[in-house]
C-alpha positions as a Markdown table, in Angstrom:
| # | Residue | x | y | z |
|---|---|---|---|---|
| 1 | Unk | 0.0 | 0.0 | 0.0 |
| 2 | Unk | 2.9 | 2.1 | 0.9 |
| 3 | Unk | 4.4 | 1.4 | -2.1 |
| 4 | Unk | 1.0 | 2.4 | -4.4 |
| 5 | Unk | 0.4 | 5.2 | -2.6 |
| 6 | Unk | 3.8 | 6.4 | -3.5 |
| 7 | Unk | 3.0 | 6.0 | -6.9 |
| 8 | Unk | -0.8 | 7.6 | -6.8 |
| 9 | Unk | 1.1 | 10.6 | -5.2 |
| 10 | Unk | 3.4 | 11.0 | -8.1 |
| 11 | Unk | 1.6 | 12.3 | -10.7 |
| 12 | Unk | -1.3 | 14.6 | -8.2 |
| 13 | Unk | 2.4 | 16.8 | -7.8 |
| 14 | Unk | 3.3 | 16.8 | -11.4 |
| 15 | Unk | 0.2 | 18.4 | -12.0 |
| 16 | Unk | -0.3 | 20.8 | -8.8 |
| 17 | Unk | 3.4 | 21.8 | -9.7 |
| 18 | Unk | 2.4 | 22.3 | -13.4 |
| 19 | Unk | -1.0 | 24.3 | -12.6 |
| 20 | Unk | 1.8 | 26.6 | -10.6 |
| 21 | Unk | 4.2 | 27.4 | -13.3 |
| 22 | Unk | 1.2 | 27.5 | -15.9 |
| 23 | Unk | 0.0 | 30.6 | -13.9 |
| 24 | Unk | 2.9 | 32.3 | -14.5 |
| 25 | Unk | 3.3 | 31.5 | -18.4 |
| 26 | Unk | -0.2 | 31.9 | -19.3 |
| 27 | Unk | 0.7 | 35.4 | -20.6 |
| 28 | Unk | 3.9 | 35.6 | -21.4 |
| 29 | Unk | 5.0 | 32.3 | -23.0 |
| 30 | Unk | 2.0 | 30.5 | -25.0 |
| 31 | Unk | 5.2 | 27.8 | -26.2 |
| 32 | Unk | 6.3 | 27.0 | -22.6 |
| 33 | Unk | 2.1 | 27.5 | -21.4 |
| 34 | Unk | 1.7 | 24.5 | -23.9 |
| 35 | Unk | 4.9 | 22.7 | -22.4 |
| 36 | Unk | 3.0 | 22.3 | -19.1 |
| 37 | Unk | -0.8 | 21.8 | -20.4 |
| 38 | Unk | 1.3 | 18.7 | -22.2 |
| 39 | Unk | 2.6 | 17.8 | -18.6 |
| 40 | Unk | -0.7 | 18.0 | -16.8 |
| 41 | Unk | -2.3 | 16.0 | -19.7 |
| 42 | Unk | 0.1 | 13.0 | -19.2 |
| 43 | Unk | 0.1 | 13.1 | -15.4 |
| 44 | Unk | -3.3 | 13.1 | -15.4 |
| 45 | Unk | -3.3 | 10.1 | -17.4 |
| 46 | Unk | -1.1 | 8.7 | -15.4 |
| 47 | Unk | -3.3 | 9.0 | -12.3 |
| 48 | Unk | -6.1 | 7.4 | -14.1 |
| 49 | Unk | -3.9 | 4.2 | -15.5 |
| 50 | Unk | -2.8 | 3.6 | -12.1 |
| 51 | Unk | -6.9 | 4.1 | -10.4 |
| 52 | Unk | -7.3 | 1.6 | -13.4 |
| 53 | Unk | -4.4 | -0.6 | -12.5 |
| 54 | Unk | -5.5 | -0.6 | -8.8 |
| 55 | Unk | -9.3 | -1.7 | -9.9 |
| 56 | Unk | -8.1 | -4.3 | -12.2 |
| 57 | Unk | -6.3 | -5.8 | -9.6 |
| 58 | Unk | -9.2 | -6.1 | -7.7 |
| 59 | Unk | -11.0 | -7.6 | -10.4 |
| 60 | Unk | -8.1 | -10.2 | -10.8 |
| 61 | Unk | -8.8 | -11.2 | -7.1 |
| 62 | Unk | -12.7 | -11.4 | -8.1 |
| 63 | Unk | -11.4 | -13.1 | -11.5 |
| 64 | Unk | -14.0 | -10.2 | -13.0 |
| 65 | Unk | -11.4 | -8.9 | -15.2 |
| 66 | Unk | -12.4 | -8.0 | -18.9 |
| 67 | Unk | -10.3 | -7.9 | -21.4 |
| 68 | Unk | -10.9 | -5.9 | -24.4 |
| 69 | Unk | -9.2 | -7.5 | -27.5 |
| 70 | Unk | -8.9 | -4.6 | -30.4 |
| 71 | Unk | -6.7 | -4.2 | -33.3 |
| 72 | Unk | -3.4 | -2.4 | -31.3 |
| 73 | Unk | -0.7 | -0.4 | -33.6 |
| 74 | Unk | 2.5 | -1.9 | -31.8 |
| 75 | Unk | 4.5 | 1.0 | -33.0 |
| 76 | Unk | 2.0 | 3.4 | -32.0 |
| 77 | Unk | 1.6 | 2.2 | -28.7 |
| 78 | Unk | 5.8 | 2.5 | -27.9 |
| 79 | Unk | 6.3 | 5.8 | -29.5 |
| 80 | Unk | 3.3 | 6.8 | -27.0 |
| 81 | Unk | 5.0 | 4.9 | -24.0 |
| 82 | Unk | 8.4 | 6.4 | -25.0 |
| 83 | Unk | 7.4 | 9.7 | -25.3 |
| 84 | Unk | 5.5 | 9.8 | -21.8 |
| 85 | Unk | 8.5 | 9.0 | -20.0 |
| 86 | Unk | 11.4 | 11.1 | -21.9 |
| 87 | Unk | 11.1 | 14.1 | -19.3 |
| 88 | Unk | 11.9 | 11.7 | -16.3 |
| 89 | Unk | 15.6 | 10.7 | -18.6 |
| 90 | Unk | 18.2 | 12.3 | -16.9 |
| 91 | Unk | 21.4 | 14.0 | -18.6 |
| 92 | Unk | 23.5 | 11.0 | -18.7 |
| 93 | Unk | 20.6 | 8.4 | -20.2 |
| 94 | Unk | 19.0 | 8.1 | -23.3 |
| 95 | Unk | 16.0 | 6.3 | -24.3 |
| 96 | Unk | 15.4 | 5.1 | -27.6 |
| 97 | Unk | 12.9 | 3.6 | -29.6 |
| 98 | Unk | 14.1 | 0.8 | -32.0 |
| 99 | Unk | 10.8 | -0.3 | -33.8 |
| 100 | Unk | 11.0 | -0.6 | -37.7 |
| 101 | Unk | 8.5 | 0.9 | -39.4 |
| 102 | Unk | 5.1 | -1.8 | -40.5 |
| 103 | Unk | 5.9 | -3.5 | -37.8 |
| 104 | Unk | 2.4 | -4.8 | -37.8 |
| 105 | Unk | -0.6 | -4.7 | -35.0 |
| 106 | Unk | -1.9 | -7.1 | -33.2 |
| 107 | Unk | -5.2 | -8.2 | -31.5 |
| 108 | Unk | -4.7 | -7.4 | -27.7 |
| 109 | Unk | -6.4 | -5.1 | -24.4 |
| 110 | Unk | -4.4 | -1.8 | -25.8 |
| 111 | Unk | -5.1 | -1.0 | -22.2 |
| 112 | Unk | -3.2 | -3.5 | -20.7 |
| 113 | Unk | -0.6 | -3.0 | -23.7 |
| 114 | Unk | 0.1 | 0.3 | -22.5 |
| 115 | Unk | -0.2 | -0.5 | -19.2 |
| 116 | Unk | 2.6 | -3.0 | -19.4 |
| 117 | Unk | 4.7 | -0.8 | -21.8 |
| 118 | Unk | 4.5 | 2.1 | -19.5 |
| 119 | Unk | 5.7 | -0.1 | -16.3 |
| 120 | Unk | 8.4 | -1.5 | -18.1 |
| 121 | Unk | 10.2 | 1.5 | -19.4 |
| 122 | Unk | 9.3 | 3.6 | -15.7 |
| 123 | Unk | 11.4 | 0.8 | -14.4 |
| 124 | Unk | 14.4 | 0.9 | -16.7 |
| 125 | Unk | 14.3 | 4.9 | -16.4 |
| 126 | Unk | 14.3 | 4.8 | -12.5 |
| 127 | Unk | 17.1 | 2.2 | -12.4 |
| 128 | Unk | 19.4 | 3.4 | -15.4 |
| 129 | Unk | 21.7 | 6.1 | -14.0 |
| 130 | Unk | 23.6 | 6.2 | -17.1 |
| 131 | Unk | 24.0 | 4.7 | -20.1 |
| 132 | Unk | 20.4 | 4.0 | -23.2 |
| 133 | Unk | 17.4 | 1.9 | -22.3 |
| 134 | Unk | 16.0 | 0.4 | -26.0 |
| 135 | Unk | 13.0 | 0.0 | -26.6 |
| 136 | Unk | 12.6 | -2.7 | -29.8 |
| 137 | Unk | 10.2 | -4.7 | -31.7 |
| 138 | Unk | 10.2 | -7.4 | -34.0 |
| 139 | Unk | 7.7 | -9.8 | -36.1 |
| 140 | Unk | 8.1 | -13.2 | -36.3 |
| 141 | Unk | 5.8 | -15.5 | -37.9 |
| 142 | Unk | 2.1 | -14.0 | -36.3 |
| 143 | Unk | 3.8 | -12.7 | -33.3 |
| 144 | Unk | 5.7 | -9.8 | -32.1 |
| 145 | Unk | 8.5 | -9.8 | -29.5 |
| 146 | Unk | 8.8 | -6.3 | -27.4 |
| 147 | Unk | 11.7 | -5.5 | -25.4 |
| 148 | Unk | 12.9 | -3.0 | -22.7 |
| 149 | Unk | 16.8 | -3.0 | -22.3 |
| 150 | Unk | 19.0 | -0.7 | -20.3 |
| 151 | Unk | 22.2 | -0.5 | -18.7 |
| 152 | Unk | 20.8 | 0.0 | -15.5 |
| 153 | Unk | 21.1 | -2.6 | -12.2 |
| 154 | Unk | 19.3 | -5.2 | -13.5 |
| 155 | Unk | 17.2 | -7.8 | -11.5 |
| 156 | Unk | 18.5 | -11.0 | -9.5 |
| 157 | Unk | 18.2 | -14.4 | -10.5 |
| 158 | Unk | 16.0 | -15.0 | -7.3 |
| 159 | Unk | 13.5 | -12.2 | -8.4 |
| 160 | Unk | 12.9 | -12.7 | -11.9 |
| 161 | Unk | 10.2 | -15.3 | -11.0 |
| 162 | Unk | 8.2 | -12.7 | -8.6 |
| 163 | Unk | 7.9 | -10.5 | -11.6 |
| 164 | Unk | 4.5 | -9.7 | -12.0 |
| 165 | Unk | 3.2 | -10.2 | -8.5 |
| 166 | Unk | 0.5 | -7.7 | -7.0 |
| 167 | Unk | 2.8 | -4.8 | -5.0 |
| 168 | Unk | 6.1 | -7.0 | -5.6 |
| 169 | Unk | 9.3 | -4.7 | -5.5 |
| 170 | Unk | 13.1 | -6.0 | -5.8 |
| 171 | Unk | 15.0 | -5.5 | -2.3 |
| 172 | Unk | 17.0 | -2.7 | -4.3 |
| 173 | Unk | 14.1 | -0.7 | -4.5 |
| 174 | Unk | 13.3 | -0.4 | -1.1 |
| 175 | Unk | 17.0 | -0.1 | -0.3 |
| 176 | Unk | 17.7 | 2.6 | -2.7 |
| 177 | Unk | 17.6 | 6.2 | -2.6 |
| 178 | Unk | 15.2 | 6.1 | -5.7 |
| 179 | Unk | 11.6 | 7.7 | -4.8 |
């Protein structure tokens, strides 16, 4: 719970932060005025992915989950991800997306999709200190592979199968000065 509410906080101060510098742009700088309407859009979003995540997890529990199977623009759907989390790159990272174009689409919750994308890449932003986190695709035969790499501290042996579990963190993360 901690941990979620940590992460429900997050985005509520990217936007009350936002609304404050807006106030003093809306007048005098329409270009950086749309820089921060931008920020509050995606926070936003953000706050409502993770309400979402939070009731879906519930749902699991209840198995009442629905999944919504549409025709999802793979590309699309990185470029998105990628670009919602270039502002938290610091100076000495870069993050890249490697998909080629026609990659394809599939038949998948472009929900979930995103939801998975976006956790994927937060995590190789908050752990890279330095160095490129890729993001790639490929096709083979009627599937596509999606990857998330990065230079950053990687995960143990002894917690790669607890990935996925509700609330699960690696012991770095709780360790670390990361917030």
């Amino acid at each position: 719970i901690d941990i979620m509410g940590h992460e429900l906080r997050t985005p509520a101060t990217v936007v009350k932060l936002n609304v404050a510098l807006l106030e003093k742009y809306i007048n005098s700088n329409p270009k950086e005025f749309k820089k921060y309407l931008d920020r509050i859009k995606q926070a936003v979003e953000t706050e409502i992915s993770l309400i979402n995540t939070l009731l879906t997890s519930a749902k699991l529990e209840g198995d009442k989950i629905e999944v919504k199977r549409e025709k999802v623009d793979i590309k699309e759907e990185i470029e998105m991800s990628v670009h919602g989390h270039i502002e938290e790159v610091n100076s000495k990272t870069k993050l890249v997306s490697n998909v080629p174009r026609g990659i394809g689409y599939v038949y998948a919750d472009r929900v979930r999709v995103a939801e998975i994308l976006n956790n994927l890449i937060s995590n190789a932003v908050k752990y890279t200190k330095q160095g490129t986190i890729i993001v790639s695709a490929e096709a083979s035969n009627s599937n596509i592979r999606i990857s998330v790499k990065d230079t950053g501290v990687g995960i143990s042996k002894e917690d790669l199968d607890r990935i996925g579990e509700k609330f699960f963190r690696v012991g770095h993360y709780l360790e670390s000065d990361i917030v």
